[in-house]
C-alpha positions, 0 to 999 in steps of 0.5 A: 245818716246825712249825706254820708249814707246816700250811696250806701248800698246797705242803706238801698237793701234796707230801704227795698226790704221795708218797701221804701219807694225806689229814689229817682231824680226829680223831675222839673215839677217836683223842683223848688226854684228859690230867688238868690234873695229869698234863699235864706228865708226858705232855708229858714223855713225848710230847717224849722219844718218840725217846729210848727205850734198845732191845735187840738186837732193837729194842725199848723198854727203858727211857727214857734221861733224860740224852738225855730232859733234853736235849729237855725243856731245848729245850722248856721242860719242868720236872719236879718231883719229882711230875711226874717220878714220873708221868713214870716210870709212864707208862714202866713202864706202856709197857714193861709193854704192849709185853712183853705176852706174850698180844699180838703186837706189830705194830711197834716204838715206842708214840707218844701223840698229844696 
C-alpha cells in the first residue's frame, strides 16, 4: 500500500487489532545518516534487501545481482562503476558482521533503515 496508507486510520485499527506495535518517530539512534556520496549505493543496498543468496541453514552469503538488477530496474536505480564498488563493501561488510564468531546471532537477515 506504499505511501498512500500511512495516514489511513483503516490501516491503524487493522494494524492495533493484529497487535503491531504503535509507530513513533524515530529517535536519533535508530536514524541512518548516509553521506550524499554513498547514498545511491545504500539505496541499492536497501532495495535489494530480499535478494540475498543463503545456505543451508538460512543465512546471508552473498547478494544475488541478477535478481538484485531486477529491483534496481523497477526502482530506478543506476550504478556506476563507483556506486556498484560502494555497493559491494556494504556487502562484504554485512556478511563479514553476521559471520562474527564472537556474537550470537539472534536472527537471519540485516535490514538498514533509511
Amino acid at each position: 500500500m506504499g505511501d498512500l496508507a500511512a495516514a489511513s486510520k483503516t490501516l491503524d485499527d487493522d494494524e492495533a487489532h493484529f497487535g503491531a506495535p504503535k509507530q513513533t518517530a524515530p529517535n536519533k539512534e535508530d536514524t541512518l545518516f548516509v553521506l550524499p556520496p554513498n547514498h545511491t549505493a545504500v539505496l541499492a543496498l536497501t532495495t535489494a534487501s530480499s535478494q540475498w543468496q543463503r545456505d543451508n541453514e538460512g543465512v546471508e552469503i552473498a547478494l544475488d545481482y541478477a535478481r538484485a538488477d531486477i529491483a534496481w530496474r523497477y526502482a530506478n536505480i543506476t550504478l556506476n562503476p563507483d556506486d556498484f564498488a560502494k555497493l559491494q563493501t556494504l556487502e562484504r561488510t554485512i556478511i563479514g558482521l553476521i559471520r562474527r564468531p564472537d556474537e550470537q546471532q539472534l536472527e537471519f537477515g540485516v535490514t538498514l533503515k533509511l
